[in-house]
C-alpha atoms as a printed R data frame, in Angstrom:
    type eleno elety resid chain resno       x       y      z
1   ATOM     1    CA   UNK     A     1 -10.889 -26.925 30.980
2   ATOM     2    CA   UNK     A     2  -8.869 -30.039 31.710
3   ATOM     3    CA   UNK     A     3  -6.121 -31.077 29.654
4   ATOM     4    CA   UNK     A     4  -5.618 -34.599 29.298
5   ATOM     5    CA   UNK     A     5  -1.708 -35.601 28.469
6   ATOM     6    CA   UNK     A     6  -1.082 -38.634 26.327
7   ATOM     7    CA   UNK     A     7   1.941 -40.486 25.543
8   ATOM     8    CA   UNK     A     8   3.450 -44.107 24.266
9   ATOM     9    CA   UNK     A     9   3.077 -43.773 20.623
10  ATOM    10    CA   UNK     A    10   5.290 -44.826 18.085
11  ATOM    11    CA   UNK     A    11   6.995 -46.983 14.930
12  ATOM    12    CA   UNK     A    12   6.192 -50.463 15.928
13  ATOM    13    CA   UNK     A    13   6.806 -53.887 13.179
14  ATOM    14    CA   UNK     A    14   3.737 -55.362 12.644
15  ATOM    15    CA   UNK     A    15   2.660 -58.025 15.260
16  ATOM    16    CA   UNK     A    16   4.437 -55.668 17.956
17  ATOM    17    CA   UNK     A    17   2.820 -53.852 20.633
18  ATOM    18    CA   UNK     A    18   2.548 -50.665 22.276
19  ATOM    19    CA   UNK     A    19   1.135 -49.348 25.223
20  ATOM    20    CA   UNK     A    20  -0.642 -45.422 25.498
21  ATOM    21    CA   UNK     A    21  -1.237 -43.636 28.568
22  ATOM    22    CA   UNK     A    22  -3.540 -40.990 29.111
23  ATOM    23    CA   UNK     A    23  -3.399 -39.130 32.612
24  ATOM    24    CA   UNK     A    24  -5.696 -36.590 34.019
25  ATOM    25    CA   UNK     A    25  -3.797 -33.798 36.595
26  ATOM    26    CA   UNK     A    26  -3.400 -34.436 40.222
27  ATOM    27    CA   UNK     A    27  -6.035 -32.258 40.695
28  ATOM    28    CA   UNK     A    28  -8.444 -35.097 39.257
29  ATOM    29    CA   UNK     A    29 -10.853 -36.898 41.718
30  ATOM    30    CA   UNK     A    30 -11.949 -39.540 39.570
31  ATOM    31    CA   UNK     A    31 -12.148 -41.048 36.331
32  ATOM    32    CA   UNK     A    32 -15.763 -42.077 35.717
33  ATOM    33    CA   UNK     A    33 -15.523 -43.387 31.824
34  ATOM    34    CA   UNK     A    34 -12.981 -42.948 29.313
35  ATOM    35    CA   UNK     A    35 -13.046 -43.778 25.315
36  ATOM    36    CA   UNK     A    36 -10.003 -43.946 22.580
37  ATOM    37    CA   UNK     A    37 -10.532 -42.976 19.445
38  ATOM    38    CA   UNK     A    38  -8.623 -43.194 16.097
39  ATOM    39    CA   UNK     A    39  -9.940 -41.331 12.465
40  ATOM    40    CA   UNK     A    40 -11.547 -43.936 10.298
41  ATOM    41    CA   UNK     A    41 -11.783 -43.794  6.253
42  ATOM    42    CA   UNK     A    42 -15.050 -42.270  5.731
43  ATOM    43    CA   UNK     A    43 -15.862 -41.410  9.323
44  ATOM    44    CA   UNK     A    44 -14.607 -38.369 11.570
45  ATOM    45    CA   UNK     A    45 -13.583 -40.752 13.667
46  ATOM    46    CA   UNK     A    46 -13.767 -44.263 15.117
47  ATOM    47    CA   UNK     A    47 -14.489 -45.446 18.479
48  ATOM    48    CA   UNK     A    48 -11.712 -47.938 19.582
49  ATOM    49    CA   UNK     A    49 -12.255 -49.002 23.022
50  ATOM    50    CA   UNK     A    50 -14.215 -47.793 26.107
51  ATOM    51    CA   UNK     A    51 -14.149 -48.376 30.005
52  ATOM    52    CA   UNK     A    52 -16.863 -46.986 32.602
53  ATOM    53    CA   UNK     A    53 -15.785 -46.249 36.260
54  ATOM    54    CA   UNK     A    54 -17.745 -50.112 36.453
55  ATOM    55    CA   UNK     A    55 -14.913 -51.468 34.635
56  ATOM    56    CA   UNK     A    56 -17.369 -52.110 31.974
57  ATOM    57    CA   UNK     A    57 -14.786 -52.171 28.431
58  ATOM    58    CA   UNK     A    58 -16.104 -51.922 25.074
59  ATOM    59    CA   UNK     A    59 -14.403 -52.857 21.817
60  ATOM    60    CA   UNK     A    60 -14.229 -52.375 18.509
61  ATOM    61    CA   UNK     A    61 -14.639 -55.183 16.283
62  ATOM    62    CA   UNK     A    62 -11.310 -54.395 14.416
63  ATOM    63    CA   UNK     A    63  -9.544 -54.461 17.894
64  ATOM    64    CA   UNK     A    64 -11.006 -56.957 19.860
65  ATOM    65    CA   UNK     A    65  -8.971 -59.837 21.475
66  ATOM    66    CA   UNK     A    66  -6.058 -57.485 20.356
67  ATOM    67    CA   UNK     A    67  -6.092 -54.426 22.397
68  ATOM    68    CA   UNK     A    68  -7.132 -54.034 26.346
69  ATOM    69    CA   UNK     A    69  -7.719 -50.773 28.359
70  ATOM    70    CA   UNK     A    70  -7.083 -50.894 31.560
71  ATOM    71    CA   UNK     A    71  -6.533 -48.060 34.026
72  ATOM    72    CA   UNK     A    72  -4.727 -47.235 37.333
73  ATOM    73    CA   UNK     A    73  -6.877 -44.622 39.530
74  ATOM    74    CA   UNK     A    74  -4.038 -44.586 41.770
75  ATOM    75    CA   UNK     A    75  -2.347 -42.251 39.042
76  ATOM    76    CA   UNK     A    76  -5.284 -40.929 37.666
77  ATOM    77    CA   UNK     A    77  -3.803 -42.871 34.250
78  ATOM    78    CA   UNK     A    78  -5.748 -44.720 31.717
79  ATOM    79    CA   UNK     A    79  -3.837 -47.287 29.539
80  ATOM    80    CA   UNK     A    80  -4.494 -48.994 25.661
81  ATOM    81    CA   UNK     A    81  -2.298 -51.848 24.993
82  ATOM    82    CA   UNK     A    82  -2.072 -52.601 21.727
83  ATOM    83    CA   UNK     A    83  -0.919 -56.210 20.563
84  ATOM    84    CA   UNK     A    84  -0.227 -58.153 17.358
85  ATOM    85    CA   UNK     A    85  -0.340 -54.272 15.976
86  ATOM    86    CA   UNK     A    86  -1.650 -53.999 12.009
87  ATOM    87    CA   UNK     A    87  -0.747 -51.671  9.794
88  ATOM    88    CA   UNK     A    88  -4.267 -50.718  9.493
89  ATOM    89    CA   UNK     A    89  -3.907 -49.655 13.190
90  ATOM    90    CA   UNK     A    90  -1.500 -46.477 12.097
91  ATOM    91    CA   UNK     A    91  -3.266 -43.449 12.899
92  ATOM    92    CA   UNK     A    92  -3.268 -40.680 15.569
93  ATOM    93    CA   UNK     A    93  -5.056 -42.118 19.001
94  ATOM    94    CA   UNK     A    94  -7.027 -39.386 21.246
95  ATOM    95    CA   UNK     A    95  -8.103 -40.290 24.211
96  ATOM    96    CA   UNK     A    96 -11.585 -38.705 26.018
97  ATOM    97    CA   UNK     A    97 -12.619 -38.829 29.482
98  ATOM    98    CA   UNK     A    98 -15.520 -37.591 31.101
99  ATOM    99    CA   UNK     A    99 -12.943 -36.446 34.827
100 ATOM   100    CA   UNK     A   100 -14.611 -34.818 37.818
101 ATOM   101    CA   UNK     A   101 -12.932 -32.637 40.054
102 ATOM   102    CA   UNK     A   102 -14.835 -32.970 43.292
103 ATOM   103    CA   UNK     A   103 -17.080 -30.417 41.951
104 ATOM   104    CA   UNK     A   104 -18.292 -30.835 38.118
105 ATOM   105    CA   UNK     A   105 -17.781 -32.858 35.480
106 ATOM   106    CA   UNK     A   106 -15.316 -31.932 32.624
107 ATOM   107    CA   UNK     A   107 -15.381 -33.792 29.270
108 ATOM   108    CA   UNK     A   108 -11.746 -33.722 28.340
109 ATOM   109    CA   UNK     A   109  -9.774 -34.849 25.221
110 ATOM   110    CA   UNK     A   110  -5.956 -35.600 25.296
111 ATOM   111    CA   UNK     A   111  -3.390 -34.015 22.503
112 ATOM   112    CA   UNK     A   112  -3.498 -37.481 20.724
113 ATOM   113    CA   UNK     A   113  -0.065 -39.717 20.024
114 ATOM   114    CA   UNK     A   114   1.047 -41.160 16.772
115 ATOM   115    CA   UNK     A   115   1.137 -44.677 16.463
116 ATOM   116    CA   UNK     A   116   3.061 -46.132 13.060
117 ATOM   117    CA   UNK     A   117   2.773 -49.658 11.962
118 ATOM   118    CA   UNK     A   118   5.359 -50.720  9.254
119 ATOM   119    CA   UNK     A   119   7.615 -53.007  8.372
């Protein structure tokens, strides 16, 4: 199992921004796609943003033009920044990567970070 560790959450105003991290170990090859995810009313949970190892990004319609993933393979670290932040954007953000070792494939979640938007 691979244990992905997230961090950069927090109590933002709204229309302020935040940026989350989400790094695989050292002993991580590569990256090949990663997703973020936040629980939706109604659904388990909902899809925020994806990017393949093509740097193909995907985003939700509540997010787009607002929040960008990005990632730095360098540190085996993916990044969300979140912009003009809502308060509708407060919820608990997982990331999930599918990582591979040199050897298999892993699909691996992070511990997921709180992000707060309030005035």
């Amino acid at each position: 199992q691979v244990q992905l560790v997230e961090s950069g959450g927090g109590l933002v105003q709204p229309g302020e921004s935040l940026r989350l991290s989400c790094a695989a170990p050292g002993s991580i090859y590569d990256i090949i796609a990663i997703a973020w995810f936040r629980p939706a009313p109604g659904k388990q949970r909902e899809l925020v943003a994806t990017s393949s190892s093509g740097d193909s990004t995907n985003y939700a319609d509540s997010v787009k033009g607002r929040f960008t993933i990005s990632r730095d393979s360098a540190k085996n670290t993916v990044y969300l920044q979140m912009n003009s932040l809502k308060p509708e954007d407060t919820a608990v953000y997982y990331c999930n990567a599918e990582v591979y070792d040199g050897i298999r494939t892993y699909d691996s979640w992070g511990q997921g970070t709180q992000v707060t938007v309030s005035s």
